[in-house]
N, C-alpha and C positions, 0 to 999 in steps of 0.2 A: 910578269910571267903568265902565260895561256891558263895555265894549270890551276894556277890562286883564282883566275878571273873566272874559271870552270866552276870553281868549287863555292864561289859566293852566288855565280848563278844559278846555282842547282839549290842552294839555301834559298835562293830568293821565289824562285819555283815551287818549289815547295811549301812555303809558306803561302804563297799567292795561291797555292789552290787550297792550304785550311781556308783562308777567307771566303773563296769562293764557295765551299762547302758548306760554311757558317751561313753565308748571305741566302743559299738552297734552305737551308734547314728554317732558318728564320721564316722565310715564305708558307712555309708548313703550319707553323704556330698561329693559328685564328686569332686578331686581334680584336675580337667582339664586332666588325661589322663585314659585310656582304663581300665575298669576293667569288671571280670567274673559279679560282682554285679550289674549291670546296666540290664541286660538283665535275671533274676532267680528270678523277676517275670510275665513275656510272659507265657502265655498261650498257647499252640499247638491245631487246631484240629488235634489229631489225630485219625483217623480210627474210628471217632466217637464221640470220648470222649477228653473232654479239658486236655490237657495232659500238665509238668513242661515243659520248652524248653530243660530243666538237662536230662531230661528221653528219647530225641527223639534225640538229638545231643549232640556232645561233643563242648564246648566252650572255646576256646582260647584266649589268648592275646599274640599274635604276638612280639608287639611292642607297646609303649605307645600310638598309635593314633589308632589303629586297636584292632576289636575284631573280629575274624573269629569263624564261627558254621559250621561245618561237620555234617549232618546227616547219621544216623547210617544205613536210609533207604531212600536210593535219591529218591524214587516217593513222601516224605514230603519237600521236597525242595522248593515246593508252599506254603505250608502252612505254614511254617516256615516263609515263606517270608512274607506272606498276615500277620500271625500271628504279626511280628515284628513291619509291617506297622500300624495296629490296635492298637497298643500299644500307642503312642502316645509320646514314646521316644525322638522323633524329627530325628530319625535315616533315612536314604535312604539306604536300601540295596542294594548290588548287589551282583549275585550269575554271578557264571559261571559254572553251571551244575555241578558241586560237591560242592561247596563249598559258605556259603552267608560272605560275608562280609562289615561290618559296619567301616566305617570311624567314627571316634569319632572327633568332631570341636574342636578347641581350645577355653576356654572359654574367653569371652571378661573384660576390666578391671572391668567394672560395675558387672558382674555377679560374679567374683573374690570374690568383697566387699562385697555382699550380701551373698556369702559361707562363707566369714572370719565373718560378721555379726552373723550373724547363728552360728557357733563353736560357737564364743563367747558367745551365748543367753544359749544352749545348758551346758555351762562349770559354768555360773551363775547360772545354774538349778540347777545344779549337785553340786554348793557350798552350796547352802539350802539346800539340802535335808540331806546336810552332818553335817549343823547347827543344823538344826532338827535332824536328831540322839542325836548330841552333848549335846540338850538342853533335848530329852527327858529322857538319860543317869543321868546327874545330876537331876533330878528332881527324877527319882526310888532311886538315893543315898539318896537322901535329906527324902524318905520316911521311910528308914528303922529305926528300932528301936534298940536301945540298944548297938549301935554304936560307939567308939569315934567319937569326933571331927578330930580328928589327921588321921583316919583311910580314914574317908570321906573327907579331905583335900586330901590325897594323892589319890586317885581313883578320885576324880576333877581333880587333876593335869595330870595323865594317860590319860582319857578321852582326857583332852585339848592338849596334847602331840598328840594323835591321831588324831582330826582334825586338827590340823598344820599339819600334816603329808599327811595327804589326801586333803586339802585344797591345800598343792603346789602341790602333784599328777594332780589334775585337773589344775594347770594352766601350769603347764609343759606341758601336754598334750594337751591345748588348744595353746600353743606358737606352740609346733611342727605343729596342722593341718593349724595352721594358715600361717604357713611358709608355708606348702607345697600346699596350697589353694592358697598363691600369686605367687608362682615360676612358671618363663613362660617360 
């Protein structure tokens, strides 16, 4: 029936965007070294106008403790710099007339706990929301009319087949950031 086939794919929908939401959030969490995402939300002035830091230089990662920015026009070289300082990153730049470069710290154990903390808050979110599908899934089966029993047993069991399935997606993926959030 159209209708059963409807209703597991709007569960499966659903839950594919917690994950997707999850895998976003995860990118947010610093995992102690260098990345392009730390710094692509800096503001530039540029030549007037607040410009992305994406649009005025090109951003690198060198190596896991460095992020190097090349402007594309070395007279923003200050501003770039002022721009990063204003940010409140916690970064110290230094430029040597072509080039600013950010030293990325190593984070300390406490800070460690409180990212691994965080994944995990993040990864429990992302199991509700995945229940709530679950739950609001059998509840449209449970509405439908003229149904077997037997019919609506098996698209329960599909359903719950799906969140088992996306239930260990999120903790797999919460062991991975978790591991890579404690690795010194």
């Amino acid at each position: 029936m159209e209708e059963l086939e409807l209703i597991v794919d709007m569960v499966k929908q659903e839950m594919d965007a917690a994950i997707k939401h999850l895998e976003h959030a995860f990118q947010k969490i610093r995992a102690g070294r260098a990345s392009t995402t730390m710094v692509q939300d800096v503001m530039v002035e540029y030549y007037g106008a607040p410009t992305p830091l994406s649009q005025v230089a090109n951003v690198m990662v060198p190596d896991a403790m460095t992020i190097s920015i090349q402007p594309w026009d070395r007279t923003a070289i200050g501003a770039i710099e002022k721009a990063i300082i204003n940010s409140n990153l916690g970064f110290a730049p230094s430029n040597n007339g072509e080039n600013i470069i950010l030293n990325v710290p190593p984070l300390t154990e406490e800070r460690r706990r409180e990212l691994a903390k965080q994944a995990k808050s993040e990864a429990e979110s992302t199991k509700i929301v995945v229940r709530n599908a679950r739950q609001d899934g059998m509840k449209e089966l449970r509405k439908l009319d003229g149904v077997s029993e037997d019919i609506i047993k098996d698209e329960e069991s599909k359903i719950q087949e799906l969140t088992d399935k996306y239930i260990k997606m999120c903790d797999e993926q919460a062991k991975v950031k978790e591991a890579e959030i404690m690795k010194v």
